[in-house]
N, C-alpha and C positions, 0 to 999 in steps of 0.2 A: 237511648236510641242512637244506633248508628246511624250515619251520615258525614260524606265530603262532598262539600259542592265541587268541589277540582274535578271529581269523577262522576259525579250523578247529576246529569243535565233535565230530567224528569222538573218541573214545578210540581208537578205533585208530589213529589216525593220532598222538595222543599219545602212545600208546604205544610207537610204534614210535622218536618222538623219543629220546622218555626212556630207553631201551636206547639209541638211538645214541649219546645224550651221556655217559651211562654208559661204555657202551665204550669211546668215546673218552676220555673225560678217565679212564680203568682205563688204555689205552696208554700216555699222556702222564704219569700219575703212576709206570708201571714203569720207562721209559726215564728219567724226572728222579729217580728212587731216589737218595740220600743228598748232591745238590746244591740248598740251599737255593733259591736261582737260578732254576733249572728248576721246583721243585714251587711257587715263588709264580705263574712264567708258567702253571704249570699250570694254575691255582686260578684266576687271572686270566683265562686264555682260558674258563674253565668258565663264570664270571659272566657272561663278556662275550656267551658263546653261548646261554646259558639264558635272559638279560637279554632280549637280542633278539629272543627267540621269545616275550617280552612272558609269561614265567612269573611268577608270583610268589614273592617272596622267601622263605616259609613252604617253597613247593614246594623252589626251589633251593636251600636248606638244609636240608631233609629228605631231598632223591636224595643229596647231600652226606653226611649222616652220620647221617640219624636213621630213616626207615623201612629196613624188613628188604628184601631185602638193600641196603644204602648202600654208595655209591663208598668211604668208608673201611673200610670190612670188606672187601671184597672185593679192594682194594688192596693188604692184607696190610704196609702200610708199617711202618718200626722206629718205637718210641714217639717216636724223637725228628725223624722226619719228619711223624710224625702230625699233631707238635706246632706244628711250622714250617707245615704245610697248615691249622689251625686258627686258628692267629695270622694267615696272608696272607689268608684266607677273613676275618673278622671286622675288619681293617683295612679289606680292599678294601670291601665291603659298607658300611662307615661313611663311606666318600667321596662 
């Protein structure tokens, strides 16, 4: 789905991102379940798509895991994928 916040002031139309990428990066984290591998490309395409829709970084780590409902809750991942999607998230983001 296209979207840049810089040009599209609509919340709805924000809104409707932010469940898409939700959704998707919910897909992409069930299918990469307990391959490390997979849940960093996950993480990694998350950024690379949120990035580009010119979010901010505050935003992309809050849909990530800190406002209600966040892609890690709702993911249901085992603690030690959690764990592996926190470390890729917080590496990638330092680059």
């Amino acid at each position: 789905m296209k979207y840049n916040a810089n040009n599209d002031y609509s919340p709805e139309k924000h809104a409707e991102f932010i469940n898409w990428l939700t959704q998707s990066t919910l897909e992409a984290l069930k299918v990469a379940e307990g391959d490390s591998t997979k849940l960093r490309a996950a993480i990694e395409h998350y950024i690379r798509i949120a990035s580009s829709a010119n979010l901010e970084l505050e935003e992309i780590e809050n849909i990530l895991g800190v406002n209600e409902p966040c892609i890690m809750d709702l993911a249901e991942l085992s603690e030690t994928d959690e764990e592996i999607v926190i470390d890729a998230f917080e590496q990638l983001i330092a680059l």
